[in-house]
PyMOL commands that place a pseudoatom at each C-alpha (Angstrom):
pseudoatom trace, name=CA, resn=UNK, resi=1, chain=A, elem=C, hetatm=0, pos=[12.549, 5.463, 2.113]
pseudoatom trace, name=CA, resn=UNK, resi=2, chain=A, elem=C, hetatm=0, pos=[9.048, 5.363, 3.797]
pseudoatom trace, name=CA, resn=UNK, resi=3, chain=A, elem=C, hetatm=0, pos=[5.967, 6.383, 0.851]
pseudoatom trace, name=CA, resn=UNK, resi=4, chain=A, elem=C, hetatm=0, pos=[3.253, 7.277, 2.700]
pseudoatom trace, name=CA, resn=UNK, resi=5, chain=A, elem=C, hetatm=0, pos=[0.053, 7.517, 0.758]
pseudoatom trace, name=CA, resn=UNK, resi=6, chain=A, elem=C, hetatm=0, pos=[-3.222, 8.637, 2.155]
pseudoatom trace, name=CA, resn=UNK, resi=7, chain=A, elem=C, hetatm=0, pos=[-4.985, 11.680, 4.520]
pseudoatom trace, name=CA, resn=UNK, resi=8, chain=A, elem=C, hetatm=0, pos=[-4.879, 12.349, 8.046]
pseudoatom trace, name=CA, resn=UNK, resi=9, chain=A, elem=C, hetatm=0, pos=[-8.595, 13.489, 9.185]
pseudoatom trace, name=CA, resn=UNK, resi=10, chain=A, elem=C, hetatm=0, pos=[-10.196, 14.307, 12.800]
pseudoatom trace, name=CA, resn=UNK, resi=11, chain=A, elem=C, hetatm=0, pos=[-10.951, 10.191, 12.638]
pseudoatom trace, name=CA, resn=UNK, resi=12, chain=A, elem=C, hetatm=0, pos=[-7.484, 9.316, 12.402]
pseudoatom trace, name=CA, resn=UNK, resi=13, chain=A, elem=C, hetatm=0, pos=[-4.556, 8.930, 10.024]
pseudoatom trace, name=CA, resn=UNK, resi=14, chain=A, elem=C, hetatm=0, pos=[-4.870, 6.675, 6.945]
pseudoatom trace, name=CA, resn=UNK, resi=15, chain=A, elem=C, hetatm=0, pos=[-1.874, 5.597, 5.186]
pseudoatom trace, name=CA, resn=UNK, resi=16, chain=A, elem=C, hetatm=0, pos=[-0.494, 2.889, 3.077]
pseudoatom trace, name=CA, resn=UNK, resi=17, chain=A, elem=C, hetatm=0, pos=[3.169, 2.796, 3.756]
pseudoatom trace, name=CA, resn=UNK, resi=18, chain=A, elem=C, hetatm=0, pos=[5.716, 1.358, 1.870]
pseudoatom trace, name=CA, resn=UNK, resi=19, chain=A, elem=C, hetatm=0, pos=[9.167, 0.830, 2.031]
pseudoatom trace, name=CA, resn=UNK, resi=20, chain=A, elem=C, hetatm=0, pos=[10.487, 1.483, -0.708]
pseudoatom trace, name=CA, resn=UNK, resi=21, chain=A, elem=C, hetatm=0, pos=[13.977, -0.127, -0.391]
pseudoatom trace, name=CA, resn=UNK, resi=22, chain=A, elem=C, hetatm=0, pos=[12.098, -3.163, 0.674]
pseudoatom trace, name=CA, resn=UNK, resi=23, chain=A, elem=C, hetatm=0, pos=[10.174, -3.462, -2.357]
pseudoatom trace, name=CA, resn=UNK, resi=24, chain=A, elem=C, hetatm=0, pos=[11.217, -5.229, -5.538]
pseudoatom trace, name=CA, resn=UNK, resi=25, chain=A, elem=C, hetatm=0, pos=[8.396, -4.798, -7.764]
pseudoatom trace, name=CA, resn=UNK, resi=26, chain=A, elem=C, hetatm=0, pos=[7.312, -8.099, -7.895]
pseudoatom trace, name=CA, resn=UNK, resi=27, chain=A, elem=C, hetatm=0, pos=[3.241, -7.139, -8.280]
pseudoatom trace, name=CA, resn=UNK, resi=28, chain=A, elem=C, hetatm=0, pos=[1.869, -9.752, -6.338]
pseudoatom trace, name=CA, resn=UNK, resi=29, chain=A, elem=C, hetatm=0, pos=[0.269, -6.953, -3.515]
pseudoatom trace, name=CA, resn=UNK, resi=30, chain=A, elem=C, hetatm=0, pos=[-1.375, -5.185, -6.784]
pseudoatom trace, name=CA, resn=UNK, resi=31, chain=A, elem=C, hetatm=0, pos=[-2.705, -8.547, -8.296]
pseudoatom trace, name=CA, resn=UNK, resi=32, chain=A, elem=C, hetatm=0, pos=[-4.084, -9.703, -4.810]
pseudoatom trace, name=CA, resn=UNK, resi=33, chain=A, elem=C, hetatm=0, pos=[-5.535, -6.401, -4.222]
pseudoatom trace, name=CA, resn=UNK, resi=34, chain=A, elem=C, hetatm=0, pos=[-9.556, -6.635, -5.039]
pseudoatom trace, name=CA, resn=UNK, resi=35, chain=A, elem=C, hetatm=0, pos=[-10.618, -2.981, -5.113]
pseudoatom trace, name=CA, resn=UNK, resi=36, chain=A, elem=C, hetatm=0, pos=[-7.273, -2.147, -7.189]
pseudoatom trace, name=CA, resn=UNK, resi=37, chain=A, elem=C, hetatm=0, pos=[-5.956, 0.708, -4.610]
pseudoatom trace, name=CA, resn=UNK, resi=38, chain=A, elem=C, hetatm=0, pos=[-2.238, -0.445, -5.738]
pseudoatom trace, name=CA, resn=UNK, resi=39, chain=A, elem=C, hetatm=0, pos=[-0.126, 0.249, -9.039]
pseudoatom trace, name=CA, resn=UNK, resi=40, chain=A, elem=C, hetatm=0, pos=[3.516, -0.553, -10.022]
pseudoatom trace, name=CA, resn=UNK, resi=41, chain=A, elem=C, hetatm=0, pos=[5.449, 2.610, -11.353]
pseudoatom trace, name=CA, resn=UNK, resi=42, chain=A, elem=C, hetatm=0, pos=[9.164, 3.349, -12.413]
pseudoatom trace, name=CA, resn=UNK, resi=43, chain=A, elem=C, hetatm=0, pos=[11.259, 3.134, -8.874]
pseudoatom trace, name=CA, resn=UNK, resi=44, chain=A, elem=C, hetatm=0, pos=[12.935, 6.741, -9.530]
pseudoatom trace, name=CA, resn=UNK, resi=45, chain=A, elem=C, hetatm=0, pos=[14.988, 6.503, -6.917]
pseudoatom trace, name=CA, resn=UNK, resi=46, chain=A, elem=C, hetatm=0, pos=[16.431, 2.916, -7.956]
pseudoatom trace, name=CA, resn=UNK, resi=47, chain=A, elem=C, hetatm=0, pos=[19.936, 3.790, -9.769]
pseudoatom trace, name=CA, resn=UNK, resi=48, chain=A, elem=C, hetatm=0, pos=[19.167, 0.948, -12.008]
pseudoatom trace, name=CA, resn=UNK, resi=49, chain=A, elem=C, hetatm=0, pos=[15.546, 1.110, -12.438]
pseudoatom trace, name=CA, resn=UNK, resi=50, chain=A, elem=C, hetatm=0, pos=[12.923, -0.919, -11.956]
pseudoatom trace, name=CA, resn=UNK, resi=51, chain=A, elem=C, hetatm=0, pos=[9.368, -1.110, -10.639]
pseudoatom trace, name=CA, resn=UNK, resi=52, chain=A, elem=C, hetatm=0, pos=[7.919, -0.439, -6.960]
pseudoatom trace, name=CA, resn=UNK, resi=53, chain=A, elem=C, hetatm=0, pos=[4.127, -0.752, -5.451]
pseudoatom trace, name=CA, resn=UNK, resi=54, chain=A, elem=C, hetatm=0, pos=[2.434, 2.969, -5.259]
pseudoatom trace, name=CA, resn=UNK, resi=55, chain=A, elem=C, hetatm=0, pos=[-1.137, 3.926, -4.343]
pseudoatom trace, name=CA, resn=UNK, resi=56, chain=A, elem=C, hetatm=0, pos=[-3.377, 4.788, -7.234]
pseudoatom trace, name=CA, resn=UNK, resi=57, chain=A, elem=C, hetatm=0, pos=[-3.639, 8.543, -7.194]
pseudoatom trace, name=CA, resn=UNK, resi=58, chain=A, elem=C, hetatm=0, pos=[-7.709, 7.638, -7.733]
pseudoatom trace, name=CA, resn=UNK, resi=59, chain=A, elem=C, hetatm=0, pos=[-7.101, 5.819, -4.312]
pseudoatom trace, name=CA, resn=UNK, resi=60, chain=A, elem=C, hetatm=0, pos=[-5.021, 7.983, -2.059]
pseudoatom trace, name=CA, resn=UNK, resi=61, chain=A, elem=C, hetatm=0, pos=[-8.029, 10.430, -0.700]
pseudoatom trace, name=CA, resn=UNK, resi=62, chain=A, elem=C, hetatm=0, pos=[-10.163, 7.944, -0.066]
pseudoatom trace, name=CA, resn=UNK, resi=63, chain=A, elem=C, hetatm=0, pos=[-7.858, 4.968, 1.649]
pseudoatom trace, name=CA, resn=UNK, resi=64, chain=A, elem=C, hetatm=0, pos=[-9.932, 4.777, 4.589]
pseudoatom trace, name=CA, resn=UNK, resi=65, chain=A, elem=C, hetatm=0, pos=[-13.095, 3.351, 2.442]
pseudoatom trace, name=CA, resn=UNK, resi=66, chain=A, elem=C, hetatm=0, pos=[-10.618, 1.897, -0.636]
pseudoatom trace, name=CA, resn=UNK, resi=67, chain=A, elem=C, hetatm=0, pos=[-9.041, -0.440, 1.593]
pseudoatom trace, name=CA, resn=UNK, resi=68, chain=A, elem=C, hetatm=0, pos=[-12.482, -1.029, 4.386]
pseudoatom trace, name=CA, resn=UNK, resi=69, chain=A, elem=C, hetatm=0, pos=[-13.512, -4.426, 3.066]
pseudoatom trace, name=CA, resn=UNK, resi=70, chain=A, elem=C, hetatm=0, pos=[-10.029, -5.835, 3.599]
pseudoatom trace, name=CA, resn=UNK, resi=71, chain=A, elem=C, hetatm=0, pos=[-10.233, -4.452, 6.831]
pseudoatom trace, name=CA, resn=UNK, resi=72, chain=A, elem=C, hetatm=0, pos=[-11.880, -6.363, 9.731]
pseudoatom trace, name=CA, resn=UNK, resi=73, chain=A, elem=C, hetatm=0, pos=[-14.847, -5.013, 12.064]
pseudoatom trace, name=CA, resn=UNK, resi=74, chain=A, elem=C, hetatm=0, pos=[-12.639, -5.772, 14.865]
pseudoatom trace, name=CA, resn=UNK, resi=75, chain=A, elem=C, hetatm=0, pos=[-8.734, -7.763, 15.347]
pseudoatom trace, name=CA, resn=UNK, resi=76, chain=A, elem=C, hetatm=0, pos=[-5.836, -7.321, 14.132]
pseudoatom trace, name=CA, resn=UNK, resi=77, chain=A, elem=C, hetatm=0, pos=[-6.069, -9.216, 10.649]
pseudoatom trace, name=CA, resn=UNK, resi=78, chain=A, elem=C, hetatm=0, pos=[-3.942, -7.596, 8.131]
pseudoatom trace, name=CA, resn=UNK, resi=79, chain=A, elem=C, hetatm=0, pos=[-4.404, -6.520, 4.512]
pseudoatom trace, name=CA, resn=UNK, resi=80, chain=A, elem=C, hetatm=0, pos=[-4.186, -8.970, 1.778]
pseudoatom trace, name=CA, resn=UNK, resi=81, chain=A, elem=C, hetatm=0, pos=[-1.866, -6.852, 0.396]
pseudoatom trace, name=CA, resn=UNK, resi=82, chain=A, elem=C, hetatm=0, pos=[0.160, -7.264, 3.642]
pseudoatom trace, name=CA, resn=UNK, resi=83, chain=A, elem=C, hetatm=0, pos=[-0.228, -10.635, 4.045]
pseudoatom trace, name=CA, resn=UNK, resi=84, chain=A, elem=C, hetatm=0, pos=[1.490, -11.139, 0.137]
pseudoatom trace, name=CA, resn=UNK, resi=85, chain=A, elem=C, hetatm=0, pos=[3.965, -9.352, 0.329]
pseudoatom trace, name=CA, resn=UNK, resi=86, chain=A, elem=C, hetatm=0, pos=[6.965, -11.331, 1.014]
pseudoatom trace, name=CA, resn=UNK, resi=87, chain=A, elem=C, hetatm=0, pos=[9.939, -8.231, 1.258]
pseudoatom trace, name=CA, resn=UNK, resi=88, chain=A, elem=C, hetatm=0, pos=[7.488, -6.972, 3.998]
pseudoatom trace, name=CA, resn=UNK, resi=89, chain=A, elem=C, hetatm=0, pos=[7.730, -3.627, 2.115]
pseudoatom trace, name=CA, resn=UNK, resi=90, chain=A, elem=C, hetatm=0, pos=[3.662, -2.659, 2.870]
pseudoatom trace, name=CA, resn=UNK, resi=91, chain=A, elem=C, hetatm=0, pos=[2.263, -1.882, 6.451]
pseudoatom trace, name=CA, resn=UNK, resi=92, chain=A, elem=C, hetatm=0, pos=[-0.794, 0.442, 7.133]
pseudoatom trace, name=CA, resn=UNK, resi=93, chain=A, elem=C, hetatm=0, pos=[-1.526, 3.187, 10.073]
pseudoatom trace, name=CA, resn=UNK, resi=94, chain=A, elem=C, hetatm=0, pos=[-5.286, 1.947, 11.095]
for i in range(1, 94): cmd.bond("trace and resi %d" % i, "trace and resi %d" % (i + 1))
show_as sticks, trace
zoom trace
């Protein structure tokens, strides 16, 4: 399943996506993120548990200027958070 977290404004859409089959709850996206925009919390739909990578509910409304000093002027360099993540579970819509 596809978590999107984030807002859709006249500007654009600006989510956080993650997969969360992909995602095993290592933590290395929420250690490597410097503003702290990611968590870990209980997988509930993981029949035997475990952790997965969310969006900090402080975080979610404001994505756009959470996540802007990972983000480059201009490119296509990804998120740290992106770059870490070794399931591929994270991807972003801007």
């Amino acid at each position: 399943m596809l978590a999107h977290y984030g807002y859709k404004d006249g500007s654009g859409d600006y989510f956080i996506i993650i997969d969360t089959d992909k995602c095993n709850g290592c933590g290395k996206c929420v250690e490597t993120c410097p503003p702290r925009v990611l968590e870990l919390i209980d997988d509930e739909y993981d029949i035997e548990g475990g952790l997965m990578a969310a969006v900090t509910d402080e975080h979610r409304k404001k994505i756009k200027y959470s996540c802007g000093p990972c983000k480059p002027v201009s490119g296509e360099r990804k998120l740290p958070c992106v770059l870490i993540c070794e399931t591929k579970a994270i991807t972003h819509s801007w």
